[in-house]
C-alpha positions in Angstrom: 51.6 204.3 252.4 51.6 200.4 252.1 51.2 198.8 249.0 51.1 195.0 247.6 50.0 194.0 251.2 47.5 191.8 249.3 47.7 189.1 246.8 45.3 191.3 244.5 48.1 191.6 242.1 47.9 188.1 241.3 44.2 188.4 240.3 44.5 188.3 236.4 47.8 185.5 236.6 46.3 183.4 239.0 42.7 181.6 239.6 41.7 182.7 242.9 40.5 179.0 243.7 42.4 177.5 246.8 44.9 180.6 246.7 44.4 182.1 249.8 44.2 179.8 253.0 40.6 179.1 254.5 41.8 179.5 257.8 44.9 181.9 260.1 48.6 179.9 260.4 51.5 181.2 262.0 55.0 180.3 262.3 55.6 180.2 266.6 59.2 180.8 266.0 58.3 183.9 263.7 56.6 185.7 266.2 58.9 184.6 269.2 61.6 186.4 267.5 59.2 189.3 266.5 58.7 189.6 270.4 62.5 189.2 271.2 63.9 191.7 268.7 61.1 194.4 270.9 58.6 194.4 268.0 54.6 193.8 267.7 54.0 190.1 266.6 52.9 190.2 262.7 51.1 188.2 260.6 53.2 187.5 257.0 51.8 187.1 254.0 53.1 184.1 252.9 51.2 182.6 255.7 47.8 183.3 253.9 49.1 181.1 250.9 46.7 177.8 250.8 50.1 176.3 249.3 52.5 177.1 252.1 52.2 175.1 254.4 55.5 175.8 256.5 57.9 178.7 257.0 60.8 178.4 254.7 63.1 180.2 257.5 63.0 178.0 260.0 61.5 174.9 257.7 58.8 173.9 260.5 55.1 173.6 260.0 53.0 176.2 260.3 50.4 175.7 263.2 46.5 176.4 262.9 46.5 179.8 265.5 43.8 178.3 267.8 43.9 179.8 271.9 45.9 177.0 273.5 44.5 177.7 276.9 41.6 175.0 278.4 38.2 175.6 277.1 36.4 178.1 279.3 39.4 179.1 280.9 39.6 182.2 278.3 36.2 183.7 277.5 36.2 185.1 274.0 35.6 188.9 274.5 32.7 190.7 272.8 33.9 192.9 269.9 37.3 192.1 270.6 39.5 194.0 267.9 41.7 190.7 265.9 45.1 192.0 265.6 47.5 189.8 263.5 50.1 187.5 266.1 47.3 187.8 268.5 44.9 185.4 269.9 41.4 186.4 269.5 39.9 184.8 272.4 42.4 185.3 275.3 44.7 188.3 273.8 47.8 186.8 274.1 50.4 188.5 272.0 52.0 186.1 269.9 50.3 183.2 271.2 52.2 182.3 274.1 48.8 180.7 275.1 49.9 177.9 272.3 52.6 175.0 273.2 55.8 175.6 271.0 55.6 173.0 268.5 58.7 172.9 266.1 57.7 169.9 263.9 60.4 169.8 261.0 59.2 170.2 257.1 59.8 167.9 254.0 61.9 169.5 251.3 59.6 169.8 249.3 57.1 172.0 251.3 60.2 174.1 252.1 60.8 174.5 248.4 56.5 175.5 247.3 57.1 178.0 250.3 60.3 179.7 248.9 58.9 179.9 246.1 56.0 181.5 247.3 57.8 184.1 249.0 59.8 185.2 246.1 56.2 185.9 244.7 55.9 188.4 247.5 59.1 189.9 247.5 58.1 190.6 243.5 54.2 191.4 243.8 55.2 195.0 242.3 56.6 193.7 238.9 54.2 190.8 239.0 51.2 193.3 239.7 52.3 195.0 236.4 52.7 192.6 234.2 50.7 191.4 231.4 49.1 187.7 231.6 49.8 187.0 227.8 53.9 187.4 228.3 53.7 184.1 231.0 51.4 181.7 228.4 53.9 183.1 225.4 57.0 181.8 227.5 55.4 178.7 228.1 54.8 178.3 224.7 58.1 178.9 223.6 59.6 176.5 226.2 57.0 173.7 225.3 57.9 174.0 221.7 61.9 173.3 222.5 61.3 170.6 225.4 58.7 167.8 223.7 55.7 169.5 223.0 52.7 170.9 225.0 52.1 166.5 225.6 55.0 166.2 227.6 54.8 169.3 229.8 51.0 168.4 230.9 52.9 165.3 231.8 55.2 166.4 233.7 53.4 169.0 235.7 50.8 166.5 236.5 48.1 168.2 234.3 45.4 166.8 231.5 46.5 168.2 228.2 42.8 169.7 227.9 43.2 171.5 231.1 46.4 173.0 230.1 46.1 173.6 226.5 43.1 176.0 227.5 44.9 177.5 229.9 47.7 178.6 227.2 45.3 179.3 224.7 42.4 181.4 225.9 43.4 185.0 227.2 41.0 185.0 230.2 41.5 181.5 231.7 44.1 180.9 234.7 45.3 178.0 236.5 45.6 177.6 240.2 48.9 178.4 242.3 49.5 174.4 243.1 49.1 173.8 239.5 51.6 176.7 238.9 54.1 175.5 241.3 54.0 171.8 240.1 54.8 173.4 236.7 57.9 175.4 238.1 59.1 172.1 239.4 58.9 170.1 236.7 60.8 172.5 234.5 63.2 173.6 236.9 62.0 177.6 236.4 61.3 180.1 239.1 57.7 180.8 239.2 58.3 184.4 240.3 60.2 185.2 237.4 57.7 182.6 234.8 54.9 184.9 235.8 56.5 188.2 235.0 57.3 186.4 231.3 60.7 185.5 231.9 61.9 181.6 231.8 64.8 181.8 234.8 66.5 178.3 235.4 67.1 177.5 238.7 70.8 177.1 240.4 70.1 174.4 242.5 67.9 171.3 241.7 64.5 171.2 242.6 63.6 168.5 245.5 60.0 168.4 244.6 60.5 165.1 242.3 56.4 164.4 241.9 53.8 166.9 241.2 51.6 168.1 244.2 48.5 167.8 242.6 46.9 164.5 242.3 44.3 163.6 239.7 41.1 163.0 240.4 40.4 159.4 240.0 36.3 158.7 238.8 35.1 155.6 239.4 33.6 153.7 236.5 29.8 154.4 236.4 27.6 151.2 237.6 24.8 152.5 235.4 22.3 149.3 236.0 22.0 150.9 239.6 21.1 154.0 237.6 18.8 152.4 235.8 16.8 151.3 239.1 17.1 154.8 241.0 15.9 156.5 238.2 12.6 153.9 237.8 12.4 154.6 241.6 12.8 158.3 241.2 9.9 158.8 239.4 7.8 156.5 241.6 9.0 158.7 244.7 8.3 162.1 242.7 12.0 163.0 242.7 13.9 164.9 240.3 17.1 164.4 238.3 19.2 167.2 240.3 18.3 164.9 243.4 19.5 161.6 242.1 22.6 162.8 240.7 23.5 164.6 244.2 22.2 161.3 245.3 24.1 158.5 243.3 27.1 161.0 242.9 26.9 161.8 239.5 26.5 164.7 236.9 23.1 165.0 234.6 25.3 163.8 231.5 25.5 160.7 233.0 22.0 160.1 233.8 21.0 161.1 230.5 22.9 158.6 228.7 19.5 156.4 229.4 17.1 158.4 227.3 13.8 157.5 228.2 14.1 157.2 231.9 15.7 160.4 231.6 12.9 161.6 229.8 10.1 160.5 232.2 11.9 162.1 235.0 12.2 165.1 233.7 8.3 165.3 232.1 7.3 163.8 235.6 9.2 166.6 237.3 7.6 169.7 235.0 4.5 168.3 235.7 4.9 168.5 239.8 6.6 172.1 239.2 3.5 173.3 236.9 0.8 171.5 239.7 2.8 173.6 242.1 3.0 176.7 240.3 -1.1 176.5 240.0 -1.8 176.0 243.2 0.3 178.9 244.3 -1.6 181.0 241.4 -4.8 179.9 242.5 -3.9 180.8 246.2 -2.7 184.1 245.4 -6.0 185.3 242.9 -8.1 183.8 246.1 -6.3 186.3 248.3 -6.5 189.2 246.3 -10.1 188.3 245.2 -11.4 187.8 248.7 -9.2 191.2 249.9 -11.1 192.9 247.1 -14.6 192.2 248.4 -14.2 192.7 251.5 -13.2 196.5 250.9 -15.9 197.1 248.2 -18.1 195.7 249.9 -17.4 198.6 252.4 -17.0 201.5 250.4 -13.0 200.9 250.7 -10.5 201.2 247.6 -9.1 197.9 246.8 -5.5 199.0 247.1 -2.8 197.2 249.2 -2.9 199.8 252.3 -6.7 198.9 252.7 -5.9 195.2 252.2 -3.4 195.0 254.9 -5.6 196.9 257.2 -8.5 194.9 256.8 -6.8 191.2 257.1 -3.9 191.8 259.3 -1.5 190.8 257.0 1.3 192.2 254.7 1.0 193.1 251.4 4.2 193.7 249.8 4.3 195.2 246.0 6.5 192.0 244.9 4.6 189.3 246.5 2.1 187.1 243.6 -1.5 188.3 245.5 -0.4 192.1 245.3 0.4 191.9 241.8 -3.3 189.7 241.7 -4.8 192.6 243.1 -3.5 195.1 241.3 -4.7 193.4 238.2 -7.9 192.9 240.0 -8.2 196.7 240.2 -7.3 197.8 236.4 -10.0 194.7 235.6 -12.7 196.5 237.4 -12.3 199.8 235.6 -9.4 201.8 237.2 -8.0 202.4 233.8 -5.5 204.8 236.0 -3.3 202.4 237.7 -0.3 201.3 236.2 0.4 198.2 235.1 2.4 196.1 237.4 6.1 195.2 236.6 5.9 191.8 238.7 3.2 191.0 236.4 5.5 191.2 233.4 7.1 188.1 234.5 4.0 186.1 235.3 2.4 183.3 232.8 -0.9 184.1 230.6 -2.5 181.2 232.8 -2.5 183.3 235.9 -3.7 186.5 234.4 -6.6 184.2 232.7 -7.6 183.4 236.5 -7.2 187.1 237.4 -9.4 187.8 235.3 -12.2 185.0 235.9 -11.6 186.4 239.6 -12.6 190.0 238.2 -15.6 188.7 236.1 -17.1 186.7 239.3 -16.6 190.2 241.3 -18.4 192.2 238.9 -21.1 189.6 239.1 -21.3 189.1 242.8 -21.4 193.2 243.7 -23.4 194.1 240.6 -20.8 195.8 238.7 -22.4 196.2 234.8 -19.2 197.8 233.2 -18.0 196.1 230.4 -15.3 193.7 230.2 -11.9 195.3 230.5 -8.8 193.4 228.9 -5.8 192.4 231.3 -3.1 193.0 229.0 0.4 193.2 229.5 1.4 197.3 229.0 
């Protein structure tokens, strides 16, 4: 039985963001000796780290596992089962297809991918153990070495950013994040996330955190000021000039009443929309209607889609129109709707206008029927 041949037993240590690698590395020299020593080529799982980006064994770069033979000169295969070490589009075992390429790491990326695969050599006693006992031994250490200020300094992380982290149960950092902080300290990060601060023998050659802050330039908010006057001219909204100019809604807000006439400007395009589409949708239903009483026909959706051709599905805005219709003109049996539930009082006041008009045009003299939510 295999077990820990994931990184699920970092889920409630570590925020899943950037952790695993967006796309397949290998180590060439990994699965040459794989091949040498008379054994299948197999992918490691240190190689699905987005941090690692080298093989601490032979402290080379790991390559992107891409078919190194000529396009078209290797067909990808339909349904061609992926095994790990092999190419997926000409089946070479352990990619011989690629050109050896043996370029030498930094000390540094050697270290992050040591570190890394202690992390898998521990998964079991990581797996098990509880995500307060890391944040309490952080705490301690913080208190004895300068305060929570100097270690967000030192790992390269805002104060905010890591203050939450340490104080709310639920939140996690990312693995980069957690390796700059076993850096700057000097602490193994497999031990750190079982609870446990282990120095380090040797000195750690990573002398500047990995992470890099994001740098925000300064806001130019007369520019602002014109896209937004030109936004509302041009019948945009707010979401589209901040994707535009780069920029979150905060921002734009900070000038009130331009802010404000964008916004009213954009309800009123989304409520002239949502009208027309009512107004389309009672039309369909109302003209569906006559056409089957007209003929003897019950108004339900079956008849309605054999008589124009088209689909009438129970979710869509004209079935629940003539569904209504229906209960309007006396079928006190039907039940009510749930789309209709969700829709606004303004489109059952045309549904039933629609009703009132087909009462009057087929010479229907019952009385008036409520449309009412159930």
């Amino acid at each position: 039985m295999l077990s820990f041949t994931t990184l699920q037993a970092l889920a409630a240590l570590v925020s899943g963001t950037d952790l695993v690698s967006k796309c397949e590395r290998v180590c060439l020299q990994c699965l040459a000796e794989d091949q040498k020593s008379g054994e299948l080529p197999y992918g490691r799982l240190l190689w699905r780290f987005e941090g690692v980006t080298c093989c601490p064994k032979h402290a080379v770069d790991l390559v992107s596992a891409e078919c190194g033979k000529p396009k078209g000169a290797a067909a990808t295969q339909f349904l061609r089962v992926k095994h790990a070490g092999v190419c997926s589009n000409c089946g070479s075992i352990g990619y011989r297809c690629m050109t050896p390429t043996h370029r030498a790491a930094d000390a540094g990326s050697v270290w992050r991918a040591t570190q890394c695969q202690e992390i898998i050599a521990d998964l079991a006693k990581i797996g098990h153990s509880a995500p307060g006992a890391m944040k309490a031994a952080i705490k301690a250490h913080c208190s004895e070495r300068g305060g929570l200020t100097g270690f967000a300094l030192r790992s390269g992380a805002p104060k905010s950013i890591i203050s939450r982290w340490l104080n709310e149960p639920s939140a996690r950092v990312s693995l980069a994040q957690l390796l700059d902080i076993a850096a700057s300290e000097g602490l193994s990060l497999s031990a750190l996330l079982q609870g446990n601060l282990l120095k380090l023998t040797e000195p750690c050659p990573v002398t500047e955190p990995h992470r890099v802050r994001r740098f925000l330039q300064p806001c130019d908010h007369e520019m602002i000021k014109v896209a937004l006057t030109k936004a509302v001219a041009a019948g945009k909204t707010l979401t589209d000039v901040a994707k535009d100019l780069h920029v979150d809604l905060s921002t734009l807000a900070q000038h009130a009443d331009l802010y404000a006439s964008l916004r009213d400007a954009a309800r009123l395009t989304a409520a002239e929309a949502r009208a027309q589409r009512h107004a389309k949708a009672v039309h369909r239903a109302e003209s569906a209607v006559l056409a089957l009483l007209s003929t003897g026909k019950t108004p339900s959706m079956r008849n309605a889609r054999a008589v124009t051709g088209e689909p009438w599905n129970p979710s869509e805005l004209a079935s629940v129109a003539l569904t209504l219709l229906r209960i309007g003109l006396g079928e006190n049996r039907l039940a009510y709707p749930f789309p209709a539930s969700k829709v606004s009082e303004e489109f059952i006041a045309r549904v039933d206008e629609a009703a009132q008009r087909i009462k009057v045009q087929m010479g229907i003299t019952q009385a008036k029927l409520p449309l009412q939510y159930a």
